[in-house]
N, C-alpha and C positions, 0 to 999 in steps of 0.2 A: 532766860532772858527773852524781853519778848521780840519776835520775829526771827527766831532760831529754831530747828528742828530739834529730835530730843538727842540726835549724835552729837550737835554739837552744842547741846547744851552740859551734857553728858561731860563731853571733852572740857568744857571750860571748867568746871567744878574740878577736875581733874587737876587742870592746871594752875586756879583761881588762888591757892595760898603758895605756890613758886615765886619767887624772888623776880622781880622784871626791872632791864632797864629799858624807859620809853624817852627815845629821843626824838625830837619834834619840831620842824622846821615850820617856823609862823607864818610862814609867807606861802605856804603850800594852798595850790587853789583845789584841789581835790578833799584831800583831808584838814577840817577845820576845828573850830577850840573846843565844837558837840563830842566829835569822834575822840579824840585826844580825853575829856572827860570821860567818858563812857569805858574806852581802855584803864583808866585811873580807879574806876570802881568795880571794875571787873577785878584786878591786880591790887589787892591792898597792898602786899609786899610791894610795891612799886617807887622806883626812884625815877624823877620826869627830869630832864635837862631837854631847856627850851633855846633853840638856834634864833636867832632874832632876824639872820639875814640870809636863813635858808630856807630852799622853797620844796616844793616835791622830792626834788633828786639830792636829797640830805647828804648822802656817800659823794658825791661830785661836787658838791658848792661849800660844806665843810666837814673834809676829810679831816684835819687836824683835833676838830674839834670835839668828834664821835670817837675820835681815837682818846683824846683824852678824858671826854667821860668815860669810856670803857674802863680804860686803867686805874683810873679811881673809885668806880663802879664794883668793878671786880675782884680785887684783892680784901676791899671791906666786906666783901659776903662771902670770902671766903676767913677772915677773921671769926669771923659771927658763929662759925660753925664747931 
């Protein structure tokens, strides 16, 4: 990828076909819909649930809700196996 060393290009290939959940608060002023894309095509195996009224601090503004993508997340990849 470009603007990556070869460690961590290295690393991602490594990673690249692992199963990912990306959860993603819309309102985040740091990371936006580029970066969020960008992890999506890095991770094909990727499952994306989008917070609509969460910003940066995703774990502090919706605890409930990363909790239950997890647990829905989780158990179906572990079905799959």
């Amino acid at each position: 990828m470009k603007g990556l060393g070869v460690r961590h290009t290295v690393l991602l290939a490594v990673l690249a076909d692992k199963p990912v959940l990306i959860v993603w608060g819309l309102r985040d002023f740091a990371f936006q819909e580029p970066e969020r894309l960008r992890f999506e095509r890095v991770f094909p195996r990727h499952r994306t649930v989008l917070l609509a009224r969460a910003g940066h601090f995703i774990q502090e503004e919706q605890p409930d809700e990363i909790r239950a993508a997890v647990m829905t997340w989780y158990p179906s990849l572990c079905r799959r196996q």
